[in-house]
N, C-alpha and C positions, 0 to 999 in steps of 0.2 A: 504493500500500500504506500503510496505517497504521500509526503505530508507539503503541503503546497506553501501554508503558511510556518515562512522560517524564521521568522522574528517573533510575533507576539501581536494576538489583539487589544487593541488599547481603549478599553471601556471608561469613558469620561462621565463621572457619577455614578455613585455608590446607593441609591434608591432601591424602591422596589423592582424598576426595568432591568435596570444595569447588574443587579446584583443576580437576578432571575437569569439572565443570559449567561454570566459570570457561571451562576451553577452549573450548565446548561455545558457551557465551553470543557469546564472542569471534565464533566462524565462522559466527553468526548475525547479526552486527552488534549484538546488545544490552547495551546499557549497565551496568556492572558495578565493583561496588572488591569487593576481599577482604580481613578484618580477622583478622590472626592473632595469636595472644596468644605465640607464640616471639620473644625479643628478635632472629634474624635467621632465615636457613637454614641457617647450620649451629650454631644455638646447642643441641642436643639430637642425638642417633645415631636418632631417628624409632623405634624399632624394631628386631624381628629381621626377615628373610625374610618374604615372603608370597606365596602362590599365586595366580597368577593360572591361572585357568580358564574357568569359564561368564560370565564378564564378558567376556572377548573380544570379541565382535563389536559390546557397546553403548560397551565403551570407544575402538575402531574407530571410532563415529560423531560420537564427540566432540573425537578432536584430526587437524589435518591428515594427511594419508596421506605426506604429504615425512616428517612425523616420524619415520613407522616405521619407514624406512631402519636397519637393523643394529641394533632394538629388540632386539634381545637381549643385542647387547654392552654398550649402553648401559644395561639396566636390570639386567641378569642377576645374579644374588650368584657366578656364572660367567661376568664377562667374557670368556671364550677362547671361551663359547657361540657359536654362532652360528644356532643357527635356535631356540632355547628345547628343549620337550620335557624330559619328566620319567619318571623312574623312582619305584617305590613298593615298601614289603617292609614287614610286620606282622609281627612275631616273638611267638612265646611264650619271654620272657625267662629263664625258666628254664631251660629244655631247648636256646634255640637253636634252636627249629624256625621255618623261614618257614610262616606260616600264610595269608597272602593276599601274592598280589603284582602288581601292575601298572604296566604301563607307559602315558604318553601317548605319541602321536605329537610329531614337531616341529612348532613354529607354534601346538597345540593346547592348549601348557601353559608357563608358563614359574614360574621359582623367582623372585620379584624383591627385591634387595635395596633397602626402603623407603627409604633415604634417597637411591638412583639413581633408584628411581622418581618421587618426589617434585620431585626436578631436574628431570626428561626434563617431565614437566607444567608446573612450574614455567618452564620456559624461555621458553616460548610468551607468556604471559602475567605476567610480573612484575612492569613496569611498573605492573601494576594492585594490586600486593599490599602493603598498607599491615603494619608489623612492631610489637612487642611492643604490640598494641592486645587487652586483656581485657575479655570484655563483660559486663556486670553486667544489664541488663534492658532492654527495648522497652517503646514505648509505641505504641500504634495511634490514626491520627488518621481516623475513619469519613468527616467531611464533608469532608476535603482529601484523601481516598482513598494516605495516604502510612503510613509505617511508621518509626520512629526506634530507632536502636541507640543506647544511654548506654554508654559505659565507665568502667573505673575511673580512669584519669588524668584525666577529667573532662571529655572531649571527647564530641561525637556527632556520628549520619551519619545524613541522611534519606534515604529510597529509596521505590520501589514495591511491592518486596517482601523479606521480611529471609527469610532461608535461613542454619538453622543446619546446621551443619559441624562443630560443636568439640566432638566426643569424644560419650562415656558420661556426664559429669557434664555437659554443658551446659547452663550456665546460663539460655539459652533456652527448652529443655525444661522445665527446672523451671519455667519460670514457664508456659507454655502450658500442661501438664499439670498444674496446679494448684494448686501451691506444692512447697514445702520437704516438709512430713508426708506429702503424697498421693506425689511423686516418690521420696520415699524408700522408701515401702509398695513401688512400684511395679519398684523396681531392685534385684535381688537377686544377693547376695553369696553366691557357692557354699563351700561349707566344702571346698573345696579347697588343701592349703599346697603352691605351688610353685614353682620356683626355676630362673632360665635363667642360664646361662654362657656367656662366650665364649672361646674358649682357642685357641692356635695349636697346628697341628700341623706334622709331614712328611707328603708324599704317600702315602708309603707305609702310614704311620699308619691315614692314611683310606680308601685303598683295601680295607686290613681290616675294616673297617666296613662300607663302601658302595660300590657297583657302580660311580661315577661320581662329577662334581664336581656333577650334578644333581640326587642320589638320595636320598631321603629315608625314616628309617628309623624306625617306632615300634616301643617293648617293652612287654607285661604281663606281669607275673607276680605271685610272689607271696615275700612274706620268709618267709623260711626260719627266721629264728631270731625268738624274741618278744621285743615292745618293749610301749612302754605304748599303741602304736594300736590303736583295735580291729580296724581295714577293713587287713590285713594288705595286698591289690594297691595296685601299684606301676604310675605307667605313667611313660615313659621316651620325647623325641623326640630326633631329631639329623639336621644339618643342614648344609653348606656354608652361612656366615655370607658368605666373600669367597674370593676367590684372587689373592694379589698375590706376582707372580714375581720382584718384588725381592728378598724377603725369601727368599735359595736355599735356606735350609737350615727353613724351618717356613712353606711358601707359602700355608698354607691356616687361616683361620679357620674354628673347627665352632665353633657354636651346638649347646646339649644342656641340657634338661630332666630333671629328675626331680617328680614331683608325686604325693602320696596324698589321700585323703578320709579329712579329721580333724572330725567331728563336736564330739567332744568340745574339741579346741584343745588338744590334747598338743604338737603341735609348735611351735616355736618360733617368732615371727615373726619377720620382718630388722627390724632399728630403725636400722643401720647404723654399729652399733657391734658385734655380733657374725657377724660376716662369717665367720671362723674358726669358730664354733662350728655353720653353719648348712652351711657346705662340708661341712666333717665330717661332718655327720649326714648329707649325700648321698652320703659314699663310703659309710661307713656302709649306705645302704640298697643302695647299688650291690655292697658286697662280699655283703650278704645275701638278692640276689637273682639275680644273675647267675652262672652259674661259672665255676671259678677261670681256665679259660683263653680267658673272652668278651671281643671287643677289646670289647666298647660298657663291660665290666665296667674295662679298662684305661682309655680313655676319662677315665673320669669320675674311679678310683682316682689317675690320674696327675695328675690337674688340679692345676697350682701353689699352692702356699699363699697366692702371694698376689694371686690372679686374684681381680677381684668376684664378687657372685653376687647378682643384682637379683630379687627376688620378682614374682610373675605374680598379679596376684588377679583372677579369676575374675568377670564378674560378669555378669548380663544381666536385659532389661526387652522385654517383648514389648509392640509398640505397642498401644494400645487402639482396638478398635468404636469406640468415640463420637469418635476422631478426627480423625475424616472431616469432624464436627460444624464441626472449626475451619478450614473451607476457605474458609469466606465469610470469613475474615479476610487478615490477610497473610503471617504469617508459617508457614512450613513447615517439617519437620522432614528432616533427609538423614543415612542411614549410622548411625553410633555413636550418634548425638542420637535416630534414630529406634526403632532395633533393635538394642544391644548384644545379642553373641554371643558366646558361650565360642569356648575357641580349638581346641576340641577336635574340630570339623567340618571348618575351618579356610575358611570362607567366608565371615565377616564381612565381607571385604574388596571379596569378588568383589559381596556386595550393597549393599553402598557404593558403586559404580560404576557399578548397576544405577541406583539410585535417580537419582545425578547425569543419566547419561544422558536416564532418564525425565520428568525435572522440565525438565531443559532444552528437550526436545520439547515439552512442555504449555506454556511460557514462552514458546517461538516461539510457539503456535498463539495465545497471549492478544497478543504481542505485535502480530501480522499481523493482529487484529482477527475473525479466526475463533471467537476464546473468550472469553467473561468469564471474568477472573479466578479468581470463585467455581468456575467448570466445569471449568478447569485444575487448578487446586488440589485437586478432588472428583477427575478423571480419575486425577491423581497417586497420590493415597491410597488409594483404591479399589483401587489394584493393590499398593503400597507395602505395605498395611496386613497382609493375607491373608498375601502373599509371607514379607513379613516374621514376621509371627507364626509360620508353618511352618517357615524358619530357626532363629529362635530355640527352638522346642520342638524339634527335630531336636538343634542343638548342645549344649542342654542336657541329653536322653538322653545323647548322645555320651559328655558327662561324667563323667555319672553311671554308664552302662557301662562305659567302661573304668576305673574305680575302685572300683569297686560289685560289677558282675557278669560280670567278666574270664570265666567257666568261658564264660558263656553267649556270649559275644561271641568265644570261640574255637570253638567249635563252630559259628557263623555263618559266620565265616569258613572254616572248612573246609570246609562247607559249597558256597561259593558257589567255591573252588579246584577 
C-alpha cells in the first residue's frame, strides 16, 4: 500500500470538527498535528449544550467503538443519563399551549455538554494537539506539493494538507475565499439581539419547566405591552446546562435564552459593563410575554442579579459554487470555517461532524493511492458544498420564522401535531 501523504495533515482547531477528523486520521494511521488557538482545554467553558443527532452514525466511524462504552454518561449535560435520548415541547409563550412535541428514542439523540464532548474526543488523540497556537495565513508551495501554516507567535508547520477547523471567522477562510472585503460581503450578521444564561436551580424548579433532565423547551410569543421594537415576537430556549449532585440543594444548571429581531438596533448591546441593564431588559420581556403564573416566566424573572449574561450573535455564510474550484489546491474548508449556521435549527454541529467524517474518508482514499488529491478534495466539496448551503438557508428561515413570522410557524406546527 502506498502512503501518499508524506509529511503530515495539518488540522487548524482543536473543536469538535477538527478533533473528530483528528480521531478519524489517527485509526487510519495518517499522519496529523492539531493547532489550536485556546491557551489549554480548559482555558474557555467551549459553549452551551448541543444536539447530537443525524451525525451519529458518521461520528461512529471516526473514533474507536471501546470509546462509546457509557457515551452518554460521559458526554451527557445529564450525566445520570444512560442510554442518551431526548424529549422536545414548542410552546406558544403566551397562552402556555404545547404546540408540537417530540420525543427521540434512546441511542438516537443525545443533549451533549461541549466541553464533555470535546474531552471524550480529545482523549484519544492529545498527544497530537499542539495549544495556544493562532493562525494568521498559508502559503501553498505547487512544485514541492506541500502547504505551510504561519502563526502569530511567529512559528510554522508544513504538511500535505492544511484543514481548517477554527470557527466562523477563520482566518483561513478569509484568505481562500478571497480576502478580508469578499469574506466579509460573504458572512452575514442576522439583526438578531440575544442573550444566554446560566443559573442554578432545585429539581423541583425544573421539573416545572421540563419533563426531564433531557428535555428541551422552546417559547414564541408575542409582548404584550409596547416598547420601542418594532418585531414585537419573542423567542425563548431552555435547557439542562449540567446536573451535579453535590450541590443538594440547587443540582441542576439551566441554560435559557431570550432573543428578538431588532432591525433597527433599539436594543442594547453587552459591552460588558452593562450586564444589569441587559438582564433587566430580559425579565423585562419575560414579564411581558409570559403569564403571570409560567415557570419559564419564573425562570428567567428569578434569575440572580448577579448571574452573567453573555450575548449570542447570530451569524452565517453559505459556502460558494466556485468552491469546489479550490480543490486542486490544499487547503480545505470543515464545519464553522465552511458553513456557519444560526442556532436556530440547531444543526451546525451535527454538520461539522459530517464534514470531518467525510474528508477523512477522501484523505484515506488519497492516502492508499486510490485518489489524487485534487479528486479527494472535489469528492469532499461536491457533497460539502450543496449539503451545506441547504443547512445554512434552512437555519437561516429558522430565524427569521420564529422572530418574524411566529402566527405562521404556529399554525405549522399544529398542523403537523
Amino acid at each position: 500500500m502506498s502512503n501518499n501523504i508524506k509529511n503530515k495533515v495539518i488540522i487548524v482547531g482543536g473543536g469538535l470538527a477538527g478533533l473528530t477528523l483528528a480521531n478519524s486520521l489517527q485509526m487510519q494511521g495518517i499522519p496529523f498535528e492539531v493547532y489550536e488557538r485556546d491557551e489549554s482545554p480548559d482555558s474557555r467553558m467551549q459553549g452551551w449544550g448541543i444536539t447530537l443527532h443525524f451525525c451519529l452514525p458518521f461520528l461512529r466511524k471516526c473514533v474507536p467503538e471501546e470509546a462509546f462504552e457509557n457515551f452518554s454518561q460521559k458526554v451527557s449535560v445529564n450525566p445520570e443519563s444512560k442510554d442518551g435520548g431526548m424529549s422536545f415541547t414548542f410552546h406558544n409563550a403566551n397562552t402556555g399551549e404545547v404546540m408540537m412535541s417530540m420525543k427521540n428514542e434512546p441511542g438516537t439523540a443525545y443533549r451533549a455538554h461541549r466541553y464533555r464532548l470535546r474531552n471524550w474526543l480529545l482523549k484519544q488523540v492529545e498527544s497530537k494537539v499542539h495549544w495556544n497556537k493562532r493562525v494568521d495565513r498559508y502559503e501553498e508551495n505547487a512544485e514541492q506539493k506541500t502547504v505551510t501554516a504561519f502563526f502569530t507567535d511567529g512559528t510554522q508547520v508544513t504538511g500535505d494538507v492544511l484543514v481548517a477547523t477554527d470557527g466562523v471567522m477563520s482566518p483561513i477562510a478569509c484568505q481562500l475565499l478571497g480576502g478580508k472585503e469578499k469574506f466579509d460581503a460573504m458572512t452575514n450578521t442576522l439583526d438578531v439581539r440575544s442573550f444566554g444564561v446560566l443559573r442554578r436551580v432545585t429539581e423541583e424548579e425544573w421539573l416545572k419547566v421540563a419533563e426531564g433532565p433531557t428535555h428541551l423547551c422552546i417559547n414564541n410569543g408575542q409582548q404584550i405591552e409596547d416598547d420601542d421594537i418594532k418585531q414585537k415576537t419573542f423567542n425563548s430556549f431552555c435547557s439542562i446546562h449540567d446536573v451535579d449532585r453535590s450541590d443538594r440543594e440547587k443540582p441542576f444548571t439551566i441554560f435559557w435564552s431570550l432573543s428578538r429581531y431588532d432591525p433597527d438596533g433599539v436594543v442594547p448591546k453587552f459591552d460588558g459593563t452593562n450586564n444589569t441593564e441587559c438582564l433587566n431588559l430580559m425579565k423585562t420581556w419575560a414579564r411581558n410575554g409570559f403569564p403571570e403564573d409560567s415557570p419559564f416566566r419564573q425562570l428567567i424573572v428569578n434569575t440572580p442579579e448577579d448571574v452573567s449574561i453573555s450575548p449570542l450573535v447570530v451569524r452565517d455564510r453559505s459556502p460558494p459554487s466556485e468552491l469546489v474550484k479550490t480543490s486542486n489546491g490544499r487547503v480545505v474548508l470543515v464545519g464553522d470555517a465552511a458553513h456557519p449556521m444560526t442556532i436556530f435549527k440547531g444543526e451546525g454541529g451535527n454538520h461539522a461532524i459530517i464534514d470531518a467524517a467525510n474528508l477523512a474518508e477522501q484523505l484515506g482514499e488519497f492516502n492508499q493511492g486510490k485518489k489524487t488529491l485534487q479528486k479527494a478534495l472535489t469528492a469532499y466539496n461536491s457533497e460539502m458544498i450543496p449539503r451545506g448551503q441547504k443547512g445554512v438557508k434552512e437555519s437561516h428561515d429558522s430565524a427569521i420564522m420564529v422572530h418574524c413570522n411566529a402566527e405562521v410557524m404556529m399554525r405549522m406546527f399544529k398542523k403537523r401535531s
